[in-house]
C-alpha positions as CSV (number, residue, x, y, z in Angstrom):
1,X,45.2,139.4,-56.2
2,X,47.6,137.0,-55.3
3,X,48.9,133.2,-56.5
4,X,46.8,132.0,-53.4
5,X,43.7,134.1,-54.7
6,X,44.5,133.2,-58.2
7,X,44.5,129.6,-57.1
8,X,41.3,130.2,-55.2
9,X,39.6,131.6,-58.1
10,X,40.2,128.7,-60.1
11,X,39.3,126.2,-57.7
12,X,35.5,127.6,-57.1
13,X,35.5,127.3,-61.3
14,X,36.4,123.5,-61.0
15,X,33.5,123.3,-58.1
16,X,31.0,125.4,-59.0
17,X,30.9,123.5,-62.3
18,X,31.0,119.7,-61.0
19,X,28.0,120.5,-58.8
20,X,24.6,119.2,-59.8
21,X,22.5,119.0,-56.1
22,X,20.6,122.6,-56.3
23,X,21.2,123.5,-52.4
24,X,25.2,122.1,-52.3
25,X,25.6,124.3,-55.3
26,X,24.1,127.5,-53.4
27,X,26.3,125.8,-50.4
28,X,29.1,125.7,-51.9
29,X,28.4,129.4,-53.3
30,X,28.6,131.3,-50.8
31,X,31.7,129.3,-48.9
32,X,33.8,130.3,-52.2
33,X,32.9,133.7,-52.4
34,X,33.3,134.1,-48.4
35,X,36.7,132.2,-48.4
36,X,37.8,134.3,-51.8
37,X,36.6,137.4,-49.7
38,X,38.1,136.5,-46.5
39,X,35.1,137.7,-44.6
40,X,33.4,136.7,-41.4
41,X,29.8,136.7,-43.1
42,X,27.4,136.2,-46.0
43,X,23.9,135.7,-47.0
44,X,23.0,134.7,-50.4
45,X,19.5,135.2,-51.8
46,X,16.8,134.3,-54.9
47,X,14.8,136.1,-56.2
48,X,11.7,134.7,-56.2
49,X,8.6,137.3,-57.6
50,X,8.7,140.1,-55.5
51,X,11.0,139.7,-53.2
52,X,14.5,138.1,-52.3
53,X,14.2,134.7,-50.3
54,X,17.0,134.0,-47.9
55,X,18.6,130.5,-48.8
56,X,21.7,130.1,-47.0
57,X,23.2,132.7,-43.9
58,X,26.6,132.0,-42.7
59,X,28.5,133.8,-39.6
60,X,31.7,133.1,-38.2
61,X,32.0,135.0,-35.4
62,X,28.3,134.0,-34.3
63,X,28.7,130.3,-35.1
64,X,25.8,130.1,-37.3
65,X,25.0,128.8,-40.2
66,X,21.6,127.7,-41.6
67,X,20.1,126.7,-45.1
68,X,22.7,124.1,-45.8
69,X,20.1,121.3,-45.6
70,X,18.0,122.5,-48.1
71,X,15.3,124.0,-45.5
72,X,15.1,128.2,-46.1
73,X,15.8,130.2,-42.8
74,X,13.0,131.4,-40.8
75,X,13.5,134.5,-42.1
76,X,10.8,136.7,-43.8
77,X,11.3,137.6,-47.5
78,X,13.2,140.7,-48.6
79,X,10.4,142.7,-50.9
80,X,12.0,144.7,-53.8
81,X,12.0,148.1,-52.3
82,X,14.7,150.9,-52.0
83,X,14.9,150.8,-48.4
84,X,17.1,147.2,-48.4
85,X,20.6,147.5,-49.8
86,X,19.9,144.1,-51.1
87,X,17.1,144.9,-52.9
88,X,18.6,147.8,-54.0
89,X,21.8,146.2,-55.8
90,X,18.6,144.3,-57.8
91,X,16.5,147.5,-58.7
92,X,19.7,149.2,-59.7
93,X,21.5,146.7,-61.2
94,X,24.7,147.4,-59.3
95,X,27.6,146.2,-57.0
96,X,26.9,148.1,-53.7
97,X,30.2,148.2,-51.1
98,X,30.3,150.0,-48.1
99,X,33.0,150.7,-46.0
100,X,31.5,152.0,-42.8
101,X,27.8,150.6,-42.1
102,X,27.5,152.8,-39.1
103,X,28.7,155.9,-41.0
104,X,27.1,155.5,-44.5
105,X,24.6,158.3,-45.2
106,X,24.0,156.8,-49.0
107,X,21.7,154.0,-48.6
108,X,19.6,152.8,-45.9
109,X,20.7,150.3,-43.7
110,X,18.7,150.0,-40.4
111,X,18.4,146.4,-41.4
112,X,22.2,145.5,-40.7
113,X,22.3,147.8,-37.7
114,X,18.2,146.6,-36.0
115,X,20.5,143.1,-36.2
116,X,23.4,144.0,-34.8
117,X,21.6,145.2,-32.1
118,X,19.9,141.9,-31.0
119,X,22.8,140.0,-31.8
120,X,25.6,142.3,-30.3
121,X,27.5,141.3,-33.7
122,X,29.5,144.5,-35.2
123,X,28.9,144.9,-38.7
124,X,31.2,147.4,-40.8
125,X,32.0,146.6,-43.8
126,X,29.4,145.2,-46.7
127,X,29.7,144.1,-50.7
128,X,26.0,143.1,-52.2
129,X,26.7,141.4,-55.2
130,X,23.9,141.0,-57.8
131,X,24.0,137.6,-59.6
132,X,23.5,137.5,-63.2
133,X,22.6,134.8,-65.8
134,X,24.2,134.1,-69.3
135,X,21.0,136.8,-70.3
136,X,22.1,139.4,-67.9
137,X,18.8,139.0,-66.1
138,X,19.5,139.4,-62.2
139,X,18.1,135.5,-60.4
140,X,19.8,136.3,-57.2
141,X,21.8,138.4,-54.4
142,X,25.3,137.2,-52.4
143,X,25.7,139.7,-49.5
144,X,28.8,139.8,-48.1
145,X,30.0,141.6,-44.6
146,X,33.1,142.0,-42.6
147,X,36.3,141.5,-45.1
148,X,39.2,140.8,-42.6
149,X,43.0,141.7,-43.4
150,X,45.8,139.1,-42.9
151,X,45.7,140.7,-39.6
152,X,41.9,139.2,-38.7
153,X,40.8,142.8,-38.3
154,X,38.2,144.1,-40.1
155,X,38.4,146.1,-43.5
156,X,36.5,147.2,-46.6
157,X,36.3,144.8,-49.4
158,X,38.8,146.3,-52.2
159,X,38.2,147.6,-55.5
160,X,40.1,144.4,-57.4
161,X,38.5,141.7,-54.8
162,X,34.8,143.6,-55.5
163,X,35.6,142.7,-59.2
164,X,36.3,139.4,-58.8
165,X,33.4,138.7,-56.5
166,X,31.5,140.0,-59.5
167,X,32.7,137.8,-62.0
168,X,32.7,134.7,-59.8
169,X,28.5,135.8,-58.9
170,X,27.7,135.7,-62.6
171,X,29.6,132.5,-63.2
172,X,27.7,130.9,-59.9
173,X,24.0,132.4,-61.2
174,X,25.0,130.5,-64.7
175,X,26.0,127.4,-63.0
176,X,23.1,127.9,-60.9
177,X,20.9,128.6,-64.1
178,X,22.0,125.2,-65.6
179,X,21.5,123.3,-62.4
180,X,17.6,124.4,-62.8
181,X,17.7,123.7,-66.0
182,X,18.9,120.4,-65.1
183,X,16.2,120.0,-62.8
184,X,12.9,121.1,-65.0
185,X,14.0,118.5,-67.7
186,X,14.3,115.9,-65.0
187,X,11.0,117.2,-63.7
188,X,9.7,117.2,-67.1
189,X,10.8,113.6,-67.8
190,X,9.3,112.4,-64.7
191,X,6.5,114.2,-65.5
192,X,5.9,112.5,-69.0
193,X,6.6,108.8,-67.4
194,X,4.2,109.4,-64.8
195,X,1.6,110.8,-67.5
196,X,2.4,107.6,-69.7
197,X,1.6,105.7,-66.0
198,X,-1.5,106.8,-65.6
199,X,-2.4,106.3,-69.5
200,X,-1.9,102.8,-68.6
201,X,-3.9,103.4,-66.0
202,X,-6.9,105.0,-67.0
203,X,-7.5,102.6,-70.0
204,X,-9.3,100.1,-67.2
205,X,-11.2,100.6,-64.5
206,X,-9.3,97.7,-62.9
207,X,-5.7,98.0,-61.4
208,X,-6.0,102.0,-62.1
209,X,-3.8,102.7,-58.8
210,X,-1.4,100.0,-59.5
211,X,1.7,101.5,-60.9
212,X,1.5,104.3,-57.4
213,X,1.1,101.7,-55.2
214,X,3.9,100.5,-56.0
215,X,5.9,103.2,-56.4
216,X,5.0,104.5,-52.9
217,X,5.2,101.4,-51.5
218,X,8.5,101.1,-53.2
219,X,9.9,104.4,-52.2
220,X,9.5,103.3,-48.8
221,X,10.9,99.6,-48.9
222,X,14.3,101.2,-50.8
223,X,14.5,103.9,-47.9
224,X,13.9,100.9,-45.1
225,X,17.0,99.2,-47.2
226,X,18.6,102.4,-47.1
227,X,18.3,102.3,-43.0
228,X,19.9,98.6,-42.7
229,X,23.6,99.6,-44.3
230,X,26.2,102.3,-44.3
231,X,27.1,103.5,-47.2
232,X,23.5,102.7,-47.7
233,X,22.9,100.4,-51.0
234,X,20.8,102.6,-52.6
235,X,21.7,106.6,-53.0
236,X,19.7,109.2,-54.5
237,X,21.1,108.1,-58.0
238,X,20.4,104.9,-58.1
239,X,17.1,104.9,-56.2
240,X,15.6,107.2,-58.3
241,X,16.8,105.0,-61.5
242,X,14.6,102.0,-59.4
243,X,11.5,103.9,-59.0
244,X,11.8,105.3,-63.0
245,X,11.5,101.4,-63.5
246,X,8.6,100.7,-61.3
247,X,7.0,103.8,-62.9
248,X,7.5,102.5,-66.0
249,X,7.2,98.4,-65.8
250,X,3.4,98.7,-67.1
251,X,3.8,100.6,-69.6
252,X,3.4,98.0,-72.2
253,X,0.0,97.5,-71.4
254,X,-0.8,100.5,-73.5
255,X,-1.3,98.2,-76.6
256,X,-2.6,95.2,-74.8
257,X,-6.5,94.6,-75.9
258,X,-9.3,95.8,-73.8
259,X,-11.0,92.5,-73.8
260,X,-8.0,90.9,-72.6
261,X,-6.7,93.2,-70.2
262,X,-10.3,93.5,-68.7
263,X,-11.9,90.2,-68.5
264,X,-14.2,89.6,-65.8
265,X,-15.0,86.6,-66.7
266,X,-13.8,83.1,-68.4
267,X,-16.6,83.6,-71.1
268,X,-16.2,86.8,-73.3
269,X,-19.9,88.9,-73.1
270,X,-20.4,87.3,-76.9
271,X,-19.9,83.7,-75.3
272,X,-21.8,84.4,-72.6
273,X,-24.9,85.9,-74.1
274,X,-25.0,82.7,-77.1
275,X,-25.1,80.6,-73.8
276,X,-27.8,82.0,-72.2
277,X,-30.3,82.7,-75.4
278,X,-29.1,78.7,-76.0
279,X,-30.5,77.9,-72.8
280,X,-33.4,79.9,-73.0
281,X,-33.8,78.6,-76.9
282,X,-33.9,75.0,-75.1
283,X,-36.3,75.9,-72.4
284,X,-39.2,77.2,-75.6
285,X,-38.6,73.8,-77.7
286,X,-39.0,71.7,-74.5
287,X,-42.2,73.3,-74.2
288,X,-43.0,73.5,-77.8
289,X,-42.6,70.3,-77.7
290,X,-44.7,69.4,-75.0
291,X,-47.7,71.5,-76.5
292,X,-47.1,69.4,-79.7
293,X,-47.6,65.6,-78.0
294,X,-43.6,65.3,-78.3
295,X,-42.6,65.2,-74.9
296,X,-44.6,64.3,-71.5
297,X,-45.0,67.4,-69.1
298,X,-42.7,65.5,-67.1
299,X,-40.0,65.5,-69.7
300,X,-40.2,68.9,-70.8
301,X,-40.3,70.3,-67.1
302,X,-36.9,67.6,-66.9
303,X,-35.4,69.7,-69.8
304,X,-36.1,72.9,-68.1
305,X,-34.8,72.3,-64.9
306,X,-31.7,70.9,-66.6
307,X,-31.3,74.0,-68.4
308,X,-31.5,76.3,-65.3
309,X,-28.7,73.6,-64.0
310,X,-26.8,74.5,-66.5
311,X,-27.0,78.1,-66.3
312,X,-26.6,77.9,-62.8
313,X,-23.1,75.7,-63.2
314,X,-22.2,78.2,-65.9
315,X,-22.3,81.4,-63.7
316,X,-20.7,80.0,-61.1
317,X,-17.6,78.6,-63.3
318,X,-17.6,81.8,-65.0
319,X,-16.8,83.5,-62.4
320,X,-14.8,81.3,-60.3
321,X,-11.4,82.1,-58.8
322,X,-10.4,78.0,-59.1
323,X,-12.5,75.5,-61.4
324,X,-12.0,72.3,-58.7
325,X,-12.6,69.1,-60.3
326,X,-16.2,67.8,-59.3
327,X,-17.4,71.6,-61.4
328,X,-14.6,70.4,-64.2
329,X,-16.5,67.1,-64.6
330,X,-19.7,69.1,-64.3
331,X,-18.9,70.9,-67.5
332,X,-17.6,68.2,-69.5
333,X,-21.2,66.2,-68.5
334,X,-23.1,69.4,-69.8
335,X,-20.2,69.6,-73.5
336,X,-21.9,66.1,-74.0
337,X,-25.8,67.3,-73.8
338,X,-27.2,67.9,-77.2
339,X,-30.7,68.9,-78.4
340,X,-32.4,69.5,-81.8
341,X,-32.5,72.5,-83.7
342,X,-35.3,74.0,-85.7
343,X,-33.9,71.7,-88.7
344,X,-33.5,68.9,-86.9
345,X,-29.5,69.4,-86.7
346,X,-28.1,68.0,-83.7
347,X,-26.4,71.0,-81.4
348,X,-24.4,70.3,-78.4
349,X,-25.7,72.3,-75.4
350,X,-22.1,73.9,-74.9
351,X,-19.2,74.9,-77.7
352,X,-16.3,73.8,-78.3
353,X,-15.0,77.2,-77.2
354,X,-17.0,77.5,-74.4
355,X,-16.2,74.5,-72.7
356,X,-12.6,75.7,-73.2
357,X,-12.7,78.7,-71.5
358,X,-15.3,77.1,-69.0
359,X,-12.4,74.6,-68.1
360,X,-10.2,77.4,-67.7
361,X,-8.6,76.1,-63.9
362,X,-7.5,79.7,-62.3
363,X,-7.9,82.9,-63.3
364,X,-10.0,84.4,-66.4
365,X,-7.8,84.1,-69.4
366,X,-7.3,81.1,-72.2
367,X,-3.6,80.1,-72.7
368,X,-3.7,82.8,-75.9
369,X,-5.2,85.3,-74.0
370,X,-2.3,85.0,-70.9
371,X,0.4,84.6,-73.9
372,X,-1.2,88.2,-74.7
373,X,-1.1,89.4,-71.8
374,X,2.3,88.6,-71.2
375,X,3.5,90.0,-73.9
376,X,3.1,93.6,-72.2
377,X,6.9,93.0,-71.0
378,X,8.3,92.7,-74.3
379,X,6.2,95.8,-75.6
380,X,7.4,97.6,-72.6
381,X,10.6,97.0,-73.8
382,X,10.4,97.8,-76.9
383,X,9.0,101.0,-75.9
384,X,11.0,102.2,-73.5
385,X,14.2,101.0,-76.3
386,X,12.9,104.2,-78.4
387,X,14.0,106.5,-75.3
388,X,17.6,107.6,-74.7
389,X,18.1,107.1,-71.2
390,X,21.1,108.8,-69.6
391,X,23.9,107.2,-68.0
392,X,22.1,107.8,-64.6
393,X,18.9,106.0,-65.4
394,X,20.7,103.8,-67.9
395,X,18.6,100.2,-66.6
396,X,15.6,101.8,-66.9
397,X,14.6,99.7,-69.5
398,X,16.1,96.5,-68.2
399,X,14.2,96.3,-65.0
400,X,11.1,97.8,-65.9
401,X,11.0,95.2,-68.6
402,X,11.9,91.8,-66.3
403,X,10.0,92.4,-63.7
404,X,7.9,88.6,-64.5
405,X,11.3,87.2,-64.3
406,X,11.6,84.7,-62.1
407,X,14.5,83.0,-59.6
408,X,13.9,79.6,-60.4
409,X,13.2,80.1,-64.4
410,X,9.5,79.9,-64.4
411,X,9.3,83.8,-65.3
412,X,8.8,85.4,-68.6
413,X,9.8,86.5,-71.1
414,X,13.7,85.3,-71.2
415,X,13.0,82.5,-68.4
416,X,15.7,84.2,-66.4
417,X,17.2,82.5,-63.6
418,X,19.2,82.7,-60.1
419,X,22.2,85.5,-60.6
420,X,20.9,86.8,-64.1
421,X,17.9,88.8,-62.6
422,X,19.3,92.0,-60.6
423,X,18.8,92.7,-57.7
424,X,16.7,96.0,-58.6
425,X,14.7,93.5,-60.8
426,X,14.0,91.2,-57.6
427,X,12.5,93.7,-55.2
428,X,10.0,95.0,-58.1
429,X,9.0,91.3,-59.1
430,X,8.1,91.8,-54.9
431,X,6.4,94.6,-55.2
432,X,4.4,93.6,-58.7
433,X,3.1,90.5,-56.8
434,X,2.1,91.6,-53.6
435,X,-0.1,94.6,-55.0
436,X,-1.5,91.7,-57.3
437,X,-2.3,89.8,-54.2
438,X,-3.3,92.5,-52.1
439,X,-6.1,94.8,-54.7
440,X,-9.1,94.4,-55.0
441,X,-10.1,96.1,-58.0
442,X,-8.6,93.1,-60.8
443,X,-11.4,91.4,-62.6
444,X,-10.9,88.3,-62.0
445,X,-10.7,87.9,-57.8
446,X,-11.3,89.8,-54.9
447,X,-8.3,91.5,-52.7
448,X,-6.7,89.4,-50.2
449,X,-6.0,90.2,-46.6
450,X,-2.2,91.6,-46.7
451,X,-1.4,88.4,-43.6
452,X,-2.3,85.8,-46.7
453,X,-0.4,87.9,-49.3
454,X,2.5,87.6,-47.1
455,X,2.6,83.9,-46.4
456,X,2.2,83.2,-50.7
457,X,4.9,85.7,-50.6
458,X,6.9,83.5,-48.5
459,X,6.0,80.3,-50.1
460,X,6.9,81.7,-53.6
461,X,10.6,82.8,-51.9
462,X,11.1,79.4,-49.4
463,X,9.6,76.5,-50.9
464,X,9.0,77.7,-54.4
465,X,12.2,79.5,-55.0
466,X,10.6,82.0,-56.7
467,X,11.4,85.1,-55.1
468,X,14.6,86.3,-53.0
469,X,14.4,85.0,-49.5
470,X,16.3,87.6,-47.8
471,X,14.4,90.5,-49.6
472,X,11.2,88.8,-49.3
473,X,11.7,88.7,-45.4
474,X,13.4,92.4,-45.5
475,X,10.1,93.4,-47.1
476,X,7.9,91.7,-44.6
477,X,10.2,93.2,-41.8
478,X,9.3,96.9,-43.2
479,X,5.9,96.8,-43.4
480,X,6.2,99.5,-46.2
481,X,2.7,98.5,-47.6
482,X,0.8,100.1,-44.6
483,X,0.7,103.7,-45.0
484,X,0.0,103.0,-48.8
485,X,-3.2,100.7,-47.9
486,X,-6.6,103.1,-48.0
487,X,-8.6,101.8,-45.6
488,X,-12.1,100.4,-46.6
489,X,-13.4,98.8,-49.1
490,X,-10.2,98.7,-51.3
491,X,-8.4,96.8,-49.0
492,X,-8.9,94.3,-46.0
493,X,-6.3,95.4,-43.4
494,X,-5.1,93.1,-41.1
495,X,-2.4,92.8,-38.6
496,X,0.8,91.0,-40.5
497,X,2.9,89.3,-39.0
498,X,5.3,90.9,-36.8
């Protein structure tokens, strides 16, 4: 070897060992070992079961060069029999070189000589290098042909260049070997966060395909963001640290109570059912009554159609998406209806309690149940502080944990406002709200068409100063919801606005 090979040499180390991306790292492989070689061509190939897969070819002379974009060559697999030289070097452990292809009576090489023979290319000579791991277990093949003097003409690959090649194919299988390992804990990681996702999930029958809505939906918004810039704003790195976040922004709801988390209703089933057997209660005394000369049939039938009233306001409040104020005044008429008990205590027709959650204006939950319920974010970050993020997905917890913030201050749980929410945070908050709007499996409303989701989505972002303008519009421009939207009953799909 020479300084220039030495130099080489110690160049594919520094490489070989920055490189984390699995198919640049068998890229970069086999362009070291063919450059330390000085040959015209190279295959390199994992073993996969049975057989050898072909990952990356590369031929000077024939201009080609396939695998480098992660897609295998159209190639069938090699199967582990003695009549490849490649699977040979793997059966037998060994370095195979041959000088002469056309004249080698040792091994069987029809293969090399069938391609030649479509190709017109001339192959001589050929090193098969087996690629070991740090256990000496054989995860590979590099196959080397045509080793070319200083001249350009063809020559065998020499005895010191065959070691080399050798020692630089086990330290490329290792580095190889760590880049999968890499890549299974990532895998495994991602696995667990989606697994704690769909806990989150599968505690409710409501919002159960939140948390993937989003994500997809997600995915596809960063890539259409991706699309508008060069260098695009978000590369694999830090898009994958954003979708980790949307993954995770939910998972506080893991500790947030059933009752609250699935309330159908502005009456909890207890309320309800004391209401009912109330009325029904003052239905039998009004007719008790009547039996017993107390009231006039007139009066008692009076007392019984007021009580169906009653029941009849109740169910519809209950269940109301907005309390307007002629029902409001309806239910602070019936709080003021009283009737006698079977003591001759004085009992109002409707608690205390119940008329507060009865004047409940929007949505389902008292002010302590939404204080509850909003207190998911600050358990999601408290969870997620327990996990040691790496540098790469190092805001994790950050985003996944504002995503209620809000631009003008009116968010929770910090009251963040203008520049102090990121901009990772600001496209989630986007994405939280318009699945929100859009799904109809919450409790407490039906889903909305996505053309009405968009407009409070640009209300919130123009008038209410809520939301980011320019991403709000960006993700009205995409239309990233629509191959995410199932069609049917789950969603109303409508034209948007172009």
């Amino acid at each position: 070897m020479n300084e220039a090979d030495v130099k080489k040499l110690l160049k594919i180390g520094v490489l070989l060992s920055a490189e984390r991306d699995l198919n640049r790292l068998l890229e970069r492989i086999l362009e070291c070992v063919m450059d330390l070689a000085s040959c015209d061509a190279g295959t390199l190939y994992l073993l996969d079961g049975g057989s050898l897969r072909f990952r990356i070819m590369r031929n000077r002379t024939l201009k080609t060069y396939s695998g480098a974009d992660g897609v295998e060559p159209d190639l069938p697999p090699v199967p582990l029999s003695r009549e490849s030289v490649c699977a040979l070097a793997v059966l037998d452990d060994k370095t195979i070189r041959i000088e002469d292809v056309k004249h080698c009576a040792e091994y069987d090489l029809t293969g090399p000589i069938r391609y030649d023979a479509m190709t017109g290319y001339n192959t001589v000579s050929m090193l098969v290098v087996p690629m070991r791991n740090r256990e000496g277990e054989t995860i590979g093949v590099l196959q080397l042909i045509n080793a070319m003097d200083e001249e350009g003409n063809i020559c065998a690959f020499s005895d010191d260049m065959t070691l080399v090649l050798e020692s630089v194919a086990s330290q490329a299988a290792i580095t190889l070997q760590n880049v999968r390992y890499i890549a299974e804990i990532k895998e495994l990681f991602q696995s667990f966060v989606r697994v704690m996702s769909s806990a989150v999930d599968e505690r409710t029958p409501y919002n159960g395909s939140h948390t993937r809505h989003m994500a997809a939906c997600g995915d596809r918004f960063i890539d259409y963001l991706n699309s508008l810039e060069s260098p695009p704003p978000f590369p694999p790195s830090r898009k994958e640290e954003l979708l980790m976040s949307i993954w995770l922004h939910d998972v506080g709801k893991l500790v947030t109570p059933l009752e609250v988390m699935n309330k159908m209703a502005r009456l909890l089933p207890e309320q309800y059912t004391a209401f009912t057997h109330r009325m029904e209660v003052i239905r039998l005394r009004a007719e008790i009554d009547c039996l017993a000369g107390r009231l006039t049939r007139e009066e008692s039938q009076a007392v019984v159609s007021r009580s169906r009233e009653a029941a009849e306001l109740v169910d519809a409040v209950n269940s109301a998406g907005f309390v307007t104020d002629e029902r409001l005044e309806a239910v602070g008429e019936l709080r003021r209806r009283t009737y006698t008990g079977e003591r001759g205590e004085v009992l109002p027709w409707l608690t205390e309690e119940e008329y507060a959650m009865l004047s409940i204006r929007k949505g389902t939950l008292s002010d302590g149940e939404r204080q509850i319920m909003e207190e998911h974010v600050t358990v999601t970050d408290k969870l997620l502080s327990q996990i040691r993020f790496s540098s790469e997905l190092s805001h994790v917890r950050e985003w996944a944990a504002a995503h209620h913030e809000l631009l003008n201050g009116s968010g929770y749980p910090r009251h963040w406002r203008g520049e102090e929410i990121p901009y990772e945070v600001r496209i989630i908050t986007i994405l939280d709200i318009f699945d929100a709007l859009v799904a109809d499996d919450r409790p407490y409303k039906p889903g909305m068409p996505v053309e009405k989701a968009l407009s409070i989505l640009e209300i919130m972002a123009e008038k209410e100063g809520k939301l980011d303008q320019a991403l709000t519009r960006l993700f009205i421009e995409s239309r990233c919801w629509e191959s995410e939207l199932p069609r049917g009953k789950e969603y109303e799909m409508r034209r948007c606005v172009q």
